[in-house]
C-alpha atoms as an extended CHARMM CRD file, in Angstrom:
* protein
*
       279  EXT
         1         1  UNK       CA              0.0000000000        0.0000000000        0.0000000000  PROA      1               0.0000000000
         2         2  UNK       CA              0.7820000000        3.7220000000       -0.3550000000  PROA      2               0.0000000000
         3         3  UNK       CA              1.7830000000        6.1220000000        2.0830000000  PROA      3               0.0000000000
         4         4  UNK       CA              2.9560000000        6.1100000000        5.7010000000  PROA      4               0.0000000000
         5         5  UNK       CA              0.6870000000        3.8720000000        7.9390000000  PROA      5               0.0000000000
         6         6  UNK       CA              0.4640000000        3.5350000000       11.8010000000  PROA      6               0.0000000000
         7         7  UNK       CA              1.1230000000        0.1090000000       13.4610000000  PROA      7               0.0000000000
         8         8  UNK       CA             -0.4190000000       -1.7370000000       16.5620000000  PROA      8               0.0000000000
         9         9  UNK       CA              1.2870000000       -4.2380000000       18.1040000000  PROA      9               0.0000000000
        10        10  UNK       CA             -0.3560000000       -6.3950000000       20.5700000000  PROA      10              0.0000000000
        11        11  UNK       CA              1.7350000000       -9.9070000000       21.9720000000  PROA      11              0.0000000000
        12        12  UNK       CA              4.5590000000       -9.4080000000       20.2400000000  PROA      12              0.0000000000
        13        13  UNK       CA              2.5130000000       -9.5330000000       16.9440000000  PROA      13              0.0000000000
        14        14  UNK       CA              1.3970000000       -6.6520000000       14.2310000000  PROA      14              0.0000000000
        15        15  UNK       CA             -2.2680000000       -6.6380000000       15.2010000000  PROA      15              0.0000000000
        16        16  UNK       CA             -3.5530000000       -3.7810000000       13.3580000000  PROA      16              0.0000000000
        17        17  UNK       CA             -2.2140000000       -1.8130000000       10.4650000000  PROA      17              0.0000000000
        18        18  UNK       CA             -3.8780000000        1.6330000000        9.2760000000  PROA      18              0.0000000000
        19        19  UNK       CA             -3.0200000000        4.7170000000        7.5910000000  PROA      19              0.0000000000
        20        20  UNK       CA             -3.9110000000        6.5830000000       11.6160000000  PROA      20              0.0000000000
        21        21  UNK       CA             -4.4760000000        4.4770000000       14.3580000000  PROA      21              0.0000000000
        22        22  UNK       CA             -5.6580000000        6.3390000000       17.7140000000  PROA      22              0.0000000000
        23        23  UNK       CA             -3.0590000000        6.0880000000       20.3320000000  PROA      23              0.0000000000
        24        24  UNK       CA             -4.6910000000        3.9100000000       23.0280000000  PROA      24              0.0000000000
        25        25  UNK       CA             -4.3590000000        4.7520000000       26.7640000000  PROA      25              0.0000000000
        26        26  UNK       CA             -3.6520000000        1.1600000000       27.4670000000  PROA      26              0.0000000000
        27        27  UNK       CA             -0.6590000000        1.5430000000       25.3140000000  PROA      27              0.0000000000
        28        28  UNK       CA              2.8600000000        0.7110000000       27.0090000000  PROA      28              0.0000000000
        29        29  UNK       CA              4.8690000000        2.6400000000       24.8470000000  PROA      29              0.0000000000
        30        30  UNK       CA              4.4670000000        4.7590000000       21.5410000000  PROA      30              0.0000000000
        31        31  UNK       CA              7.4280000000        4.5150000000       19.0280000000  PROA      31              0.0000000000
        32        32  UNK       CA              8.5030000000        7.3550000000       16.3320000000  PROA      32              0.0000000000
        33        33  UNK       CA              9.5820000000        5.4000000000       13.2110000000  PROA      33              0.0000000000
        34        34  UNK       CA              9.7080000000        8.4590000000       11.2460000000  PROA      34              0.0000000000
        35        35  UNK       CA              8.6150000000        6.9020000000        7.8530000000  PROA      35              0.0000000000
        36        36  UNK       CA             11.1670000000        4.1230000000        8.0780000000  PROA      36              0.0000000000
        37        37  UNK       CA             10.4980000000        0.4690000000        6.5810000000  PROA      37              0.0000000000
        38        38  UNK       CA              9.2310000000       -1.5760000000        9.6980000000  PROA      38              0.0000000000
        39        39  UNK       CA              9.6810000000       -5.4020000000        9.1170000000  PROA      39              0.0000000000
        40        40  UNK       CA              9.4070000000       -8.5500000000       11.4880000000  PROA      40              0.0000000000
        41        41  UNK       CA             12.4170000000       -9.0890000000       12.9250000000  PROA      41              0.0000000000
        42        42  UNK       CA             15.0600000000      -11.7880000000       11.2410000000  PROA      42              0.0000000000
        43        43  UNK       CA             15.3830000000      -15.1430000000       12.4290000000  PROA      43              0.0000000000
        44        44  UNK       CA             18.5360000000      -16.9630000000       12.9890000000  PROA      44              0.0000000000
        45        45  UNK       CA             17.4940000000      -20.6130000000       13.6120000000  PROA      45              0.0000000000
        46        46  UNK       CA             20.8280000000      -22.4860000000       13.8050000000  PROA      46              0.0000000000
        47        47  UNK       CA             24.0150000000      -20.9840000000       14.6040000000  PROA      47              0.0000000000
        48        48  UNK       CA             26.6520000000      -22.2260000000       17.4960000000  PROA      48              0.0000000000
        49        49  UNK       CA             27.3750000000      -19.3010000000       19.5110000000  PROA      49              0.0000000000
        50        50  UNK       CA             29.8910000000      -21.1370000000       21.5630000000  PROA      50              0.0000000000
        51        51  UNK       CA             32.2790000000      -21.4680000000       18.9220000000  PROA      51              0.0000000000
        52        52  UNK       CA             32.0250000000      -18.1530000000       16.9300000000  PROA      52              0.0000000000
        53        53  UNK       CA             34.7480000000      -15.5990000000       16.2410000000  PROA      53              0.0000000000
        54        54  UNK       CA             37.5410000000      -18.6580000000       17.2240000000  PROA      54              0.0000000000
        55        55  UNK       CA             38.5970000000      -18.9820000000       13.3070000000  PROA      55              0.0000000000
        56        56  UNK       CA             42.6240000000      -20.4200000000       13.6550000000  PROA      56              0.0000000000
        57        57  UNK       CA             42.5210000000      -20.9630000000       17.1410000000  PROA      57              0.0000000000
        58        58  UNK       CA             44.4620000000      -23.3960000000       17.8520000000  PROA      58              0.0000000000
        59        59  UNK       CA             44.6310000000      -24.0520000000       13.9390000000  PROA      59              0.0000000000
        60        60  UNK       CA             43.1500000000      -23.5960000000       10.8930000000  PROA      60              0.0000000000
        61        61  UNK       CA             41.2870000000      -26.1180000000        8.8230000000  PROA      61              0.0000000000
        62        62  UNK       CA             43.3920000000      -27.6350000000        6.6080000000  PROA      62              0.0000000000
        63        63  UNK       CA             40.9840000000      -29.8880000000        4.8770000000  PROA      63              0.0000000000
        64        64  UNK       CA             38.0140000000      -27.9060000000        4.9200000000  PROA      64              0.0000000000
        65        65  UNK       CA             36.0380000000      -30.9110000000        6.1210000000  PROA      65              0.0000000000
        66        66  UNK       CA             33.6000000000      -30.9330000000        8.7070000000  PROA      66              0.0000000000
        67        67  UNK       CA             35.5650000000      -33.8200000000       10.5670000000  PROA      67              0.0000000000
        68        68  UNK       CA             38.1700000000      -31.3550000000       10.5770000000  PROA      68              0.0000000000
        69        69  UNK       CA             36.1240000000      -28.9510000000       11.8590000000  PROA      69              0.0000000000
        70        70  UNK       CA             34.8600000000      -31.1130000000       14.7140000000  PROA      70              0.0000000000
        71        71  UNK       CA             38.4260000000      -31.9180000000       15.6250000000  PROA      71              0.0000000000
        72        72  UNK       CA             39.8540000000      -28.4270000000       16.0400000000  PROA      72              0.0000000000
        73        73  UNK       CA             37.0590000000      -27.5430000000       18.4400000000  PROA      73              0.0000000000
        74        74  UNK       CA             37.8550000000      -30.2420000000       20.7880000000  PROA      74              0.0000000000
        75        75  UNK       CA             41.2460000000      -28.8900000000       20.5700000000  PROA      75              0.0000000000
        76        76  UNK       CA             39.9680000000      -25.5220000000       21.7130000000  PROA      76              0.0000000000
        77        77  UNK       CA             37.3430000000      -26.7260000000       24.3840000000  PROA      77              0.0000000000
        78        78  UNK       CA             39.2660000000      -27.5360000000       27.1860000000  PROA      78              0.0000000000
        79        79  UNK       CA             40.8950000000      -24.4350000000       27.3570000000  PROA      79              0.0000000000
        80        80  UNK       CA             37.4150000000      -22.4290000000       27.1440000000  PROA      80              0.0000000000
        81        81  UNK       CA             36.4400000000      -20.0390000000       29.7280000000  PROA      81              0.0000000000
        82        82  UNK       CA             33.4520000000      -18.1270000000       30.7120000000  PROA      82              0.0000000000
        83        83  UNK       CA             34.8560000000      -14.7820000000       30.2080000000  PROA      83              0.0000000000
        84        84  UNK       CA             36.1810000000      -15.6390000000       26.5070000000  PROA      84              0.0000000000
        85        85  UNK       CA             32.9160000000      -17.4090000000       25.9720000000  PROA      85              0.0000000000
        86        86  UNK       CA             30.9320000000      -14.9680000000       26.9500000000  PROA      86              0.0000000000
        87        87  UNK       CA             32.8610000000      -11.8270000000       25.6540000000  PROA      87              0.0000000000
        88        88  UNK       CA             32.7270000000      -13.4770000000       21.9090000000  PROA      88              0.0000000000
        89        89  UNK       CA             28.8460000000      -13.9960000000       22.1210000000  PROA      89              0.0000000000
        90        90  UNK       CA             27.8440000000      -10.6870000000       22.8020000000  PROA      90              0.0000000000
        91        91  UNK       CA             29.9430000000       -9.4090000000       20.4950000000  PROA      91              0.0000000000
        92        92  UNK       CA             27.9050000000      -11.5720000000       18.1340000000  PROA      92              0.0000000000
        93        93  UNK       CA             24.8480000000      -11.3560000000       19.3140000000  PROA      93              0.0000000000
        94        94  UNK       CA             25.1770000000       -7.3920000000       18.7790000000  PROA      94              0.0000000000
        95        95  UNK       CA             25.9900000000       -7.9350000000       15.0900000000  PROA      95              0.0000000000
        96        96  UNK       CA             23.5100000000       -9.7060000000       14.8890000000  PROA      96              0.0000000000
        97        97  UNK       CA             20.7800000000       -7.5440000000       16.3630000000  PROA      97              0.0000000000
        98        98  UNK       CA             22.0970000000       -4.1810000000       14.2960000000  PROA      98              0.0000000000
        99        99  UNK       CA             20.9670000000       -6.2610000000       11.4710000000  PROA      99              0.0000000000
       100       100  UNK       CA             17.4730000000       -6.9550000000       12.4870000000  PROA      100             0.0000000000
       101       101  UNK       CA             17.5520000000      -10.3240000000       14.2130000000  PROA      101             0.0000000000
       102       102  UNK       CA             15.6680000000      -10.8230000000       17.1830000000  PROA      102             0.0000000000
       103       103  UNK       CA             15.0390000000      -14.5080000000       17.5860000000  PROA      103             0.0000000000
       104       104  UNK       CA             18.6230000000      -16.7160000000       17.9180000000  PROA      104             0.0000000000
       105       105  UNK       CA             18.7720000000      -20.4670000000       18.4940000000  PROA      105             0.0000000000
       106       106  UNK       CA             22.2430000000      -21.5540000000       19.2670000000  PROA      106             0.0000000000
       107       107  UNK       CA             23.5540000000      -24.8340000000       20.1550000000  PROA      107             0.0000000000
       108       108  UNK       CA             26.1780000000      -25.2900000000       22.4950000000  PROA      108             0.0000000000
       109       109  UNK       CA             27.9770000000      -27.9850000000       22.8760000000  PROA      109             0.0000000000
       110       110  UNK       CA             27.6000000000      -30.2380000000       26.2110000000  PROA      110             0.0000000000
       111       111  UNK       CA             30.6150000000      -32.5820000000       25.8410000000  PROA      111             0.0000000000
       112       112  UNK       CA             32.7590000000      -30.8330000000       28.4380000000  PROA      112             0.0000000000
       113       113  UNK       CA             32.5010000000      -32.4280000000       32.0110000000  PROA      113             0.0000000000
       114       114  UNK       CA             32.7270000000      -28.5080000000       33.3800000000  PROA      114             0.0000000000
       115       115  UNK       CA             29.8320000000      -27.3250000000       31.0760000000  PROA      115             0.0000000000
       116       116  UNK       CA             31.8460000000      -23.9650000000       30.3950000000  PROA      116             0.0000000000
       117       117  UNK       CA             30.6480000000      -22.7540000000       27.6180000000  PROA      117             0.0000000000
       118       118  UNK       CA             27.2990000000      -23.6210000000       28.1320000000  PROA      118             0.0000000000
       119       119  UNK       CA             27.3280000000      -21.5350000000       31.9190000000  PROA      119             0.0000000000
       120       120  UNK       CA             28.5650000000      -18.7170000000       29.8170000000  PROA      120             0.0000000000
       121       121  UNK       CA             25.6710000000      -19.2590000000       27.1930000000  PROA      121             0.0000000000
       122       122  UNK       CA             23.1690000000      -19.1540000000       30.2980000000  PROA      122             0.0000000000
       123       123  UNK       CA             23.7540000000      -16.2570000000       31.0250000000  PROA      123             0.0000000000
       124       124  UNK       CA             24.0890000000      -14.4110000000       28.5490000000  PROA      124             0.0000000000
       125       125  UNK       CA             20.3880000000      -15.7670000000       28.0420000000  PROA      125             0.0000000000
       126       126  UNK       CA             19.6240000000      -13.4800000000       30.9370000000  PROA      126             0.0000000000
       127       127  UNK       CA             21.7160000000      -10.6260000000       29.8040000000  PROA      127             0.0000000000
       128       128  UNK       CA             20.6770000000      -10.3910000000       26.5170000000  PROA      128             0.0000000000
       129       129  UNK       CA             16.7750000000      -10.9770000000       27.3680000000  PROA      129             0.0000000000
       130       130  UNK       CA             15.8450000000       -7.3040000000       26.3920000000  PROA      130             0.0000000000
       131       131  UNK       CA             17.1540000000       -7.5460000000       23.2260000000  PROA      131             0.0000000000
       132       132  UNK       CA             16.9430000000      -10.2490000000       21.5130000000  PROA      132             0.0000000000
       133       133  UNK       CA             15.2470000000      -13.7740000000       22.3230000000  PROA      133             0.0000000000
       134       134  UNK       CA             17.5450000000      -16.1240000000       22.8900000000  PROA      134             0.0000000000
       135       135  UNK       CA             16.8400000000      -19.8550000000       22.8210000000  PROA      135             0.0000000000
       136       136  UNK       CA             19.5830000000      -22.5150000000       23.5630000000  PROA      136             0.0000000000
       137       137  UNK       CA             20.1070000000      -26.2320000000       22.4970000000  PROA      137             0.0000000000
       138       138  UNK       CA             21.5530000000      -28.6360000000       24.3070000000  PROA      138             0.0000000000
       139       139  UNK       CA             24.0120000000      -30.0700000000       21.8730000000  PROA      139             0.0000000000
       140       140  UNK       CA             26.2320000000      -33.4200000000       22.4760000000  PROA      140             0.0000000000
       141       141  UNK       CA             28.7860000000      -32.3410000000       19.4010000000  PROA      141             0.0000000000
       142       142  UNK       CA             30.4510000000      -35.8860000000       20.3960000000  PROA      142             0.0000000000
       143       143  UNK       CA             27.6020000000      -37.8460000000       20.9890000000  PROA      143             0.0000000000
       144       144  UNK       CA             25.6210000000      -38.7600000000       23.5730000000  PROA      144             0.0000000000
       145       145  UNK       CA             26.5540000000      -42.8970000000       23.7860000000  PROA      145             0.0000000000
       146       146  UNK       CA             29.7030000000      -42.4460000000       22.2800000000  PROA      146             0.0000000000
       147       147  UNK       CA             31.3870000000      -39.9980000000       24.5850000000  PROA      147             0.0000000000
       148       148  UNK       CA             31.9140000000      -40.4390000000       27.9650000000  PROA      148             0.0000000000
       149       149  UNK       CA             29.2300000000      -39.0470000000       30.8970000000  PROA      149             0.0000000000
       150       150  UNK       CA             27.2070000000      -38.3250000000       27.7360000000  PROA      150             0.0000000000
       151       151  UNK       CA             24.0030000000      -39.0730000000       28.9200000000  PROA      151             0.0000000000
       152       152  UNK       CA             24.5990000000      -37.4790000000       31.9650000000  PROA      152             0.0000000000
       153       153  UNK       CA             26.3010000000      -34.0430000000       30.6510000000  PROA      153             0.0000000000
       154       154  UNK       CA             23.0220000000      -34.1380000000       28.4550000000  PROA      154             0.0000000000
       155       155  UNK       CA             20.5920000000      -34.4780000000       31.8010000000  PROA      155             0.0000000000
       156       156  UNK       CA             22.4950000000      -32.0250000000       33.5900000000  PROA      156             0.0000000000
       157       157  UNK       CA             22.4750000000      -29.7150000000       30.8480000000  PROA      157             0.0000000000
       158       158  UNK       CA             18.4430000000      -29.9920000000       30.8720000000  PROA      158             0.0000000000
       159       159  UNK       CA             18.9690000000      -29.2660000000       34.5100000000  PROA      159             0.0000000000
       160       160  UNK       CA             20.5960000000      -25.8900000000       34.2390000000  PROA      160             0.0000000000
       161       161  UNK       CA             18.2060000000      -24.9950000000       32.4450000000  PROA      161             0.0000000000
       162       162  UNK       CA             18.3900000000      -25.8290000000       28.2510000000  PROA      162             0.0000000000
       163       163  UNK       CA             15.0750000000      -24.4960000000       25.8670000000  PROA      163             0.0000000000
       164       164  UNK       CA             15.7060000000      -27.6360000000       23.5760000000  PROA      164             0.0000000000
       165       165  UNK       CA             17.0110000000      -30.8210000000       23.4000000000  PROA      165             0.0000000000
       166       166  UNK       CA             19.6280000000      -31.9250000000       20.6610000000  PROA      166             0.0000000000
       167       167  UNK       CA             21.4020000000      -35.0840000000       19.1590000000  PROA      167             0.0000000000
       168       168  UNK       CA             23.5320000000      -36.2290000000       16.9770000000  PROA      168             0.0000000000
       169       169  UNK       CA             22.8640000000      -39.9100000000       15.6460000000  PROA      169             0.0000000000
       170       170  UNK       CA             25.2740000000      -40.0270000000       12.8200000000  PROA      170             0.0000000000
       171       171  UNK       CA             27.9880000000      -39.4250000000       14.6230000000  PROA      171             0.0000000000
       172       172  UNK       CA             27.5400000000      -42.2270000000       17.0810000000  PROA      172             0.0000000000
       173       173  UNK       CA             30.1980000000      -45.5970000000       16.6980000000  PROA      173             0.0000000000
       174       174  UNK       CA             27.2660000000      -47.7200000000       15.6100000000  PROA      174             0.0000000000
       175       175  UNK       CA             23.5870000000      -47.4970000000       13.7170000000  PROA      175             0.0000000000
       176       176  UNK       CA             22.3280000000      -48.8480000000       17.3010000000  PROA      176             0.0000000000
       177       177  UNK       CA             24.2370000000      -46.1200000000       19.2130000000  PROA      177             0.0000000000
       178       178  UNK       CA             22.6590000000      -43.9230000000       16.3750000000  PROA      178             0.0000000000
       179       179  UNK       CA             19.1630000000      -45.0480000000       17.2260000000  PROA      179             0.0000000000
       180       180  UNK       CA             19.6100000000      -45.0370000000       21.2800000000  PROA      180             0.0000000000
       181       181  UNK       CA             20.5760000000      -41.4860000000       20.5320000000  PROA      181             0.0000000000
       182       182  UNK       CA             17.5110000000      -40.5660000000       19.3700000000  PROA      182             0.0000000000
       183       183  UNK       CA             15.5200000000      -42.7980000000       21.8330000000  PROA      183             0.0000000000
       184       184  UNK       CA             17.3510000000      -40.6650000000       24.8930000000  PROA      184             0.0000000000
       185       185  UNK       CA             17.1790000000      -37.3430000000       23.2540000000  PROA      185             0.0000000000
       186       186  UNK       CA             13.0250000000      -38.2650000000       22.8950000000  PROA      186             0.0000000000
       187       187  UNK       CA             13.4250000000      -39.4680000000       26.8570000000  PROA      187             0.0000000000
       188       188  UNK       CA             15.2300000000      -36.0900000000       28.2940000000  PROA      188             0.0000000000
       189       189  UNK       CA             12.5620000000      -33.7070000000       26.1280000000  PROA      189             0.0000000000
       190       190  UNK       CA              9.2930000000      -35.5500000000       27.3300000000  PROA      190             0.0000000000
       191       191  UNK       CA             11.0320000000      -35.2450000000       31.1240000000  PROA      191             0.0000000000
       192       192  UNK       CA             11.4950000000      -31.8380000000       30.5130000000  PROA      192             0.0000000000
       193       193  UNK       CA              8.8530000000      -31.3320000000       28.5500000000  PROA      193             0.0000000000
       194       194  UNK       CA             11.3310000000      -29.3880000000       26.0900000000  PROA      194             0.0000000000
       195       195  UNK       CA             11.4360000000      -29.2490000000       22.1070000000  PROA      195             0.0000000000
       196       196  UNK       CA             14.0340000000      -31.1270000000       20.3880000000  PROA      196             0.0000000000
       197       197  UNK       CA             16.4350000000      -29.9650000000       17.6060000000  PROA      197             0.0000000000
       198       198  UNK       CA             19.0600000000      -32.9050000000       16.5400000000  PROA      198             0.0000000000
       199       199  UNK       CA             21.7660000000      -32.4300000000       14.1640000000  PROA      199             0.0000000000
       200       200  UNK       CA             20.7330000000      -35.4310000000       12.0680000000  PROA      200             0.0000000000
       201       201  UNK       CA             22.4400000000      -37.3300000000        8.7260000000  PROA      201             0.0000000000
       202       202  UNK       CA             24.8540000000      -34.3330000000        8.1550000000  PROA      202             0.0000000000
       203       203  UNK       CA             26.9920000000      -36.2980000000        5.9460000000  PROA      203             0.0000000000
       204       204  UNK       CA             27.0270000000      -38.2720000000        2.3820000000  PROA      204             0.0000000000
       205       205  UNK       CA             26.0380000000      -41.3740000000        3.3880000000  PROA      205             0.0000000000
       206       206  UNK       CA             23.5080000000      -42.8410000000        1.6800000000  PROA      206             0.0000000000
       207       207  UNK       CA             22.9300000000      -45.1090000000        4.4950000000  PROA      207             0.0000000000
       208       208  UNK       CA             22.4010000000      -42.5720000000        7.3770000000  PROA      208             0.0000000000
       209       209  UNK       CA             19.5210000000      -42.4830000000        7.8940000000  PROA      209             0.0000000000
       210       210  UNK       CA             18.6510000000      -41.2830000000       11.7450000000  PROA      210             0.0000000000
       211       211  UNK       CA             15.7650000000      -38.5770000000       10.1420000000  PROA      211             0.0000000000
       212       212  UNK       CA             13.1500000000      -41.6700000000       10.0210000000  PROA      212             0.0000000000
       213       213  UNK       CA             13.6390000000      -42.5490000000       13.1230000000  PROA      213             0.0000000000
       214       214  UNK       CA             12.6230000000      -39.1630000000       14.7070000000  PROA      214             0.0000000000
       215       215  UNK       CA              9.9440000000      -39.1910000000       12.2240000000  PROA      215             0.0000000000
       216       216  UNK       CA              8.6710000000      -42.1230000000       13.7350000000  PROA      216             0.0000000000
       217       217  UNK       CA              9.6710000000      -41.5330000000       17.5410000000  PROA      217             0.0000000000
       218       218  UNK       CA              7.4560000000      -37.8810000000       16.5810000000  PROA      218             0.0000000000
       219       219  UNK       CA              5.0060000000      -39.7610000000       16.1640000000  PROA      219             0.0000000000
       220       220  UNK       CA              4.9860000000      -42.5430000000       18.6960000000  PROA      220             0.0000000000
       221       221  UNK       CA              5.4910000000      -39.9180000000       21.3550000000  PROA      221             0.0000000000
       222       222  UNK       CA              3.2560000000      -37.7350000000       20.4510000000  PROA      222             0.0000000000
       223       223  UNK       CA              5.7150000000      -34.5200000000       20.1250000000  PROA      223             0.0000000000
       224       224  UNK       CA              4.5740000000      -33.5760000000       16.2620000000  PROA      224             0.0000000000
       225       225  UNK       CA              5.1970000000      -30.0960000000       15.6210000000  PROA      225             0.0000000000
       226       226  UNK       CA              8.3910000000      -29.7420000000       18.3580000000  PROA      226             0.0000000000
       227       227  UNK       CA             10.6790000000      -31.8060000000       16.7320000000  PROA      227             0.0000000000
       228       228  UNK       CA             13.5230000000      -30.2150000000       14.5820000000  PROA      228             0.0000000000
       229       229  UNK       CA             15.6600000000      -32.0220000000       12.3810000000  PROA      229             0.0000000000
       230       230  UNK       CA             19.0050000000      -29.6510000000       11.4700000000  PROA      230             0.0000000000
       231       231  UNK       CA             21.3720000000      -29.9860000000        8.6400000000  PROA      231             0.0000000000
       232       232  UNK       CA             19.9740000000      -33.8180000000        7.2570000000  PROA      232             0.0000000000
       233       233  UNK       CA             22.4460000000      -33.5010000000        3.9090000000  PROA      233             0.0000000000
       234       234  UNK       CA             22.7390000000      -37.3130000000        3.8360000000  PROA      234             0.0000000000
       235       235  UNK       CA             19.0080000000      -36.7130000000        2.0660000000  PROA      235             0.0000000000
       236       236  UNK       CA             21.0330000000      -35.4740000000       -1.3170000000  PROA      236             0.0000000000
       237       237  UNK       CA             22.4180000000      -38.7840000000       -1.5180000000  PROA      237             0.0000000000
       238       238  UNK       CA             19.2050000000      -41.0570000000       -1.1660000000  PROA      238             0.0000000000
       239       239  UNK       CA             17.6500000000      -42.9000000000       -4.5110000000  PROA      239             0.0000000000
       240       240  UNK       CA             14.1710000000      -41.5060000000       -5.3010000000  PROA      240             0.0000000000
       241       241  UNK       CA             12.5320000000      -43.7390000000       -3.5240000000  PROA      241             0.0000000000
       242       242  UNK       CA             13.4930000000      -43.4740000000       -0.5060000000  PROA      242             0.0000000000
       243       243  UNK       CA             14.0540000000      -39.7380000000       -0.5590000000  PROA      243             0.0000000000
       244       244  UNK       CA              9.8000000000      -39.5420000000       -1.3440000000  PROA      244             0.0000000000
       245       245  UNK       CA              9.1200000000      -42.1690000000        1.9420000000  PROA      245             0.0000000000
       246       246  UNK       CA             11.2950000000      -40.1970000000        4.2510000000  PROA      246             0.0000000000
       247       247  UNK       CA              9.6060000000      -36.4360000000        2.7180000000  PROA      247             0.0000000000
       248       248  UNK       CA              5.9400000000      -37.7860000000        3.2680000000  PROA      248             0.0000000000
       249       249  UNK       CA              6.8290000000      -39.5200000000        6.8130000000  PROA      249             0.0000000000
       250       250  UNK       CA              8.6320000000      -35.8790000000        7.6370000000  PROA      250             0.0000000000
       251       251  UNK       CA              5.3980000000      -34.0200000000        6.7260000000  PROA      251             0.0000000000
       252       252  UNK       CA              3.1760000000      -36.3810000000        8.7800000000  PROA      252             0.0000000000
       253       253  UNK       CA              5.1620000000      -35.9530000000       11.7440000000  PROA      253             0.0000000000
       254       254  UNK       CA              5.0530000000      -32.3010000000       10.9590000000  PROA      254             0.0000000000
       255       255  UNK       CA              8.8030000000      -32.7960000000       11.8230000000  PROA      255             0.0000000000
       256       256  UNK       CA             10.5830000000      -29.3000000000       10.4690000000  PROA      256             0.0000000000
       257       257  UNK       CA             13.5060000000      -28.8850000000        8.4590000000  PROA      257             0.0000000000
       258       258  UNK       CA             16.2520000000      -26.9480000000        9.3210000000  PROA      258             0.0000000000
       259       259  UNK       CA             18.6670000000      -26.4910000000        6.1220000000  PROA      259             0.0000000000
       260       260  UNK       CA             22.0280000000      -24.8910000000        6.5390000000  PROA      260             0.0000000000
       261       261  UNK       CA             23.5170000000      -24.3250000000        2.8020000000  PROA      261             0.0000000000
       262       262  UNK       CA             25.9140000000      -21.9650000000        3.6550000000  PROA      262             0.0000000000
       263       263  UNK       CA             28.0320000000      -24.0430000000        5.5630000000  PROA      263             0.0000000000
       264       264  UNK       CA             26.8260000000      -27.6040000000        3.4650000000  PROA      264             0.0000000000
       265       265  UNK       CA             27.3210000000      -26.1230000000        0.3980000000  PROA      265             0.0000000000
       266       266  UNK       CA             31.2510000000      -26.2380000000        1.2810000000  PROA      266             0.0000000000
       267       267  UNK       CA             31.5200000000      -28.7800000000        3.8130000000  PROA      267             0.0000000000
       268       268  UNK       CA             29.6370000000      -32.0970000000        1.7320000000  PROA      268             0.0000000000
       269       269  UNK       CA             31.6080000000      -33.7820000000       -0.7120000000  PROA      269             0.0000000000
       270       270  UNK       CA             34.8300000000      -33.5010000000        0.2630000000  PROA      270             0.0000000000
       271       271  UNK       CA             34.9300000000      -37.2060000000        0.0910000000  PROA      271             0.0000000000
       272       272  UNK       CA             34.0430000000      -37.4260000000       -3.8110000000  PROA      272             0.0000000000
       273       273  UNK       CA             35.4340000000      -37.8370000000       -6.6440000000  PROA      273             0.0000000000
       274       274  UNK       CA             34.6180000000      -35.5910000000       -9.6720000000  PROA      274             0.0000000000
       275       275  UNK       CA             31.4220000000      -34.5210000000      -10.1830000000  PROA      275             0.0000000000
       276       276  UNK       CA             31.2760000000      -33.7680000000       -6.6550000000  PROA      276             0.0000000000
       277       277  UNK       CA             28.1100000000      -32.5440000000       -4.4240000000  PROA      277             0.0000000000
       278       278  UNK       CA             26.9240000000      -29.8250000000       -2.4790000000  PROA      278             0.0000000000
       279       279  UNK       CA             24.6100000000      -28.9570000000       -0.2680000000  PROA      279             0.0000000000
């Protein structure tokens, strides 16, 4: 439409748009955009605030693999500490908001028996509440079965107080360990009566295939619409086939989708030979 127009916003939501709106007495507070474009605000649905702004510490990656990836940041962990953490995530989270974005869902990483980057993360929760809304995933970055005290780094991080739930099946030893991954990350979020978001199949492997069974544990548990599956890149390797049973079992779980190209499109394929993948 044409013109300046007045906006009424009620929840958290636009509730009424009009070209003049009469300022209500009920109203909490009365805001000047003089003429400017007013938008929603952006949402970043998958980043890992733990681990930003650490590019070449202790190394850089060589390979440009994501295995690569994986093992310079358990070079890094144990020498993590709340101050660093914390100093790097605001500094992010400030970019971040200067640029419109208002809702941030980070995992952070739970395979450190001290949980020090996840205290940090918690509170700079609180900090940042005014701001921004911040909602953080328990993530096991080296599984839950496979690592040790996984389980119970998982739990506890539930305890202190994690929005979400997360996994990571494919990078369990075994297609059981894989599976009991998914069983416990189902367990903790019915418990807590959290959402889950799993990193799931984020590899080539036509064989990985993790996203049908939190399809079907969706289902079976009852949690459709709070499940999130992140990253699931293994999907661009599936024959037809399968790819359409796992898409229509996805939609009746009302499972969602959480795509990350820009770091897929240059991690997958590293493996190939020529033609190679991505994303």
């Amino acid at each position: 439409r044409d013109g300046l127009v007045d906006i009424a916003i009620k929840d958290g939501r636009f509730a009424r748009i009009a070209s003049e709106l009469p300022s209500p007495s009920s109203a909490i507070r009365e805001i000047d955009a003089a003429g400017r474009l007013v938008v929603p605000p952006f949402i970043d649905a998958h980043v890992h605030l733990d681990a930003v702004l650490t590019v070449g510490q202790p190394r850089y990656n060589t390979t440009g693999t994501l295995l690569e990836g994986i093992q310079i940041w358990s070079e890094l962990k144990p020498s993590l500490t709340r101050e660093d953490v914390k100093k790097r995530v605001l500094e992010e989270i400030r970019w971040e908001v200067a640029q419109g974005t208002l809702h941030i869902r980070s995992h952070v990483d739970v395979c450190d028996p001290n949980l020090t980057a996840l205290k940090a993360l918690l509170e700079v929760r609180e900090e940042v509440r005014d701001i921004c809304n911040l909602q953080l995933v328990a993530f096991p970055q080296d599984g839950i079965m496979s690592f040790p005290n996984g389980r119970e780094l998982l739990r506890k991080a539930m305890e202190l107080g994690c929005d979400l739930v997360g996994g990571i099946p494919h990078f369990e030893w075994t297609r059981d360990m894989g599976v009991e991954d998914v069983h416990y990350a189902f367990e903790l979020a019915k418990e807590f009566n959290r959402d889950i978001d799993c990193h799931c199949d984020e590899t080539d492997d036509p064989l990985s295939r993790f996203t049908e069974v939190m399809a079907a544990d969706t289902i079976q548990q009852g949690w459709q619409g709070r499940v999130t599956a992140s990253h699931c890149t293994a999907m661009h390797s599936y024959d037809n086939a399968y790819a359409f049973k796992l898409i229509h079992l996805l939609a009746l779980a009302q499972v969602n989708v959480i795509a990350n190209p820009f770091d897929n499109v240059v991690l997958q394929g590293r493996f190939d030979t020529y033609p190679k993948r991505r994303g």
